[in-house]
C-alpha positions, 0 to 999 in steps of 0.5 A, spaced: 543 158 455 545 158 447 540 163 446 543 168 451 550 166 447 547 167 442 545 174 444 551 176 448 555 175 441 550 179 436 551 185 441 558 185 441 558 186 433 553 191 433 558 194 438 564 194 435 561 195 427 558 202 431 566 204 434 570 202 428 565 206 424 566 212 429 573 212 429 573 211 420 569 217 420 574 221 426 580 219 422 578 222 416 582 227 414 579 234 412 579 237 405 583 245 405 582 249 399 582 254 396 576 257 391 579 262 386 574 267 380 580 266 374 578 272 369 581 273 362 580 277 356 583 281 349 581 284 343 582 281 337 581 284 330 574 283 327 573 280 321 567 280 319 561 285 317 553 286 318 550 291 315 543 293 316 540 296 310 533 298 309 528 300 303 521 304 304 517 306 298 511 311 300 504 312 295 497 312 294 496 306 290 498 298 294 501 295 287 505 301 286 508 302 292 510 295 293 512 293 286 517 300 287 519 297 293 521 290 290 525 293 285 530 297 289 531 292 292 531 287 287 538 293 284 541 293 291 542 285 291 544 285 284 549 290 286 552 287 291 551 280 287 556 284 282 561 286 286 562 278 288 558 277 295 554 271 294 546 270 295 548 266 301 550 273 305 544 277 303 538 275 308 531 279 309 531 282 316 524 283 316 519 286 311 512 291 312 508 293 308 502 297 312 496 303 310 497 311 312 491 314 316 490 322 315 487 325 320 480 323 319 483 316 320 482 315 312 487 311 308 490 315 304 497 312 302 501 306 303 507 304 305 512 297 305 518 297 309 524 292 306 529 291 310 536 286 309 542 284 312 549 283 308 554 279 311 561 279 309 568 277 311 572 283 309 570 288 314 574 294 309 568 292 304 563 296 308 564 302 305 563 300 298 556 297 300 553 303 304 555 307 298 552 301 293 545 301 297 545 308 297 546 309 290 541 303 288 535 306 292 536 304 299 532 308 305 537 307 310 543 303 313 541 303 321 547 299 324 554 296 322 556 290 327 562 288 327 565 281 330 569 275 328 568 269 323 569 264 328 567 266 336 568 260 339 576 259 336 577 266 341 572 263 347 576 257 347 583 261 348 580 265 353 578 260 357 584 256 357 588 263 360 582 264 365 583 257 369 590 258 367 590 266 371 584 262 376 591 257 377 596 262 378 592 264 383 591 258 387 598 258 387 601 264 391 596 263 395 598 255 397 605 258 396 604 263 402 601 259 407 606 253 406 602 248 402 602 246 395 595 245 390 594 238 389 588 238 386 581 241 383 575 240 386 571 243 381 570 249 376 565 253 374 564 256 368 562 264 368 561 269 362 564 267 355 563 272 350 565 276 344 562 284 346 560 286 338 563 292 336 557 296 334 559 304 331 555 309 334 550 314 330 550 309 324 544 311 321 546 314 314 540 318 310 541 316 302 544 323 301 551 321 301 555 324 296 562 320 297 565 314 299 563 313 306 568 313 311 567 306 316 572 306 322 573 299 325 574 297 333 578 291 335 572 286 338 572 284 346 574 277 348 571 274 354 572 269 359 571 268 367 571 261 371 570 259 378 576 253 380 575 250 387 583 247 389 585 242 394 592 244 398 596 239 402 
């Protein structure tokens, strides 16, 4: 007989175990929400300069070419070293020095190809280098790029101004519909970059006779996020 009871009792737990579980679950409250794309971007005014400058030496005999091609570019640093850039903003982009095949695919000549990139924190000095480069033996200067000394100072800023415009969303919308925004589920940060500015047709030919005229353009800052709110 105690058995019996006994089992009679457990049922009975489980039994109201699995009914108060039932009406915890039916009882809990729905979530609403709201899930907006905030965006936020701006132009700022560069303040610093890459300048990519290259020095090519043809000839017919190895040592000539590349002895040739390491003095021009030895007086272009130089130059620049005087006008008050330091060493530590003078960077080799890449170095070639490969043999010349004529028709009959006979070495007839070489060539060594130096290319260097300057960096520097007053973007008027561009002008001035190319003119210096070009003056001292450069070749080329294939590209001006243009962008901001500290990226992440203007990405935090367009951060805050996005989820700032994600939460103003959230607001007129809650507003509308009678309700408030009471939380954030989640967020989600997008794209958050600096778009460069980069001049187009910026290969200058050593035949520069004057100073280079460089215009500058405001650089793009960027910033998106996705905010999931809660409303009441």
């Amino acid at each position: 007989m105690s058995k019996f009871y006994s089992f009679i009792l457990v049922a009975v737990c489980l039994l109201s175990f699995t009914f108060s579980s039932g009406v915890a679950h039916a009882a809990a409250p729905e979530t609403r929400t709201i899930t907006v794309d905030g965006r936020a971007s701006f132009h700022v005014v560069p303040d610093k300069a890459i300048i990519n400058i290259g020095v090519e030496s043809t000839g017919k005999n190895a040592v000539n070419v590349s002895t040739e091609n390491a003095v021009k570019t030895k007086a272009i640093i130089n130059a620049f070293l005087a006008q008050g850039i330091k060493a530590e903003q003078i960077k080799t982009a890449s170095y070639n020095f490969y043999p010349l095949y004529n028709d009959k695919n006979i070495v007839n000549g070489y060539r060594a190809e130096n290319n260097i990139t300057v960096s520097v924190n007053d973007v008027n000095m561009v002008g001035k280098i190319i003119d210096t480069a070009i003056a001292k033996g450069a070749s080329d200067i294939s590209g001006i790029h243009y962008t901001l000394h500290n990226e992440n100072k203007y990405k935090d800023r367009a951060l805050r101004e996005a989820v700032r415009e994600a939460e103003q969303q959230a607001k007129v919308i809650a507003t509308t519909l009678n309700k408030k925004v009471v939380n954030v589920v989640s967020v989600q940060a997008g794209n958050v970059y600096v778009e460069n500015y980069r001049p187009e047709n910026t290969l200058f030919r050593a035949t520069a006779a004057t100073t280079t005229p460089v215009k500058v353009r405001d650089v793009k800052v960027s910033a998106q996020v996705n905010v999931v709110f809660e409303m009441n």
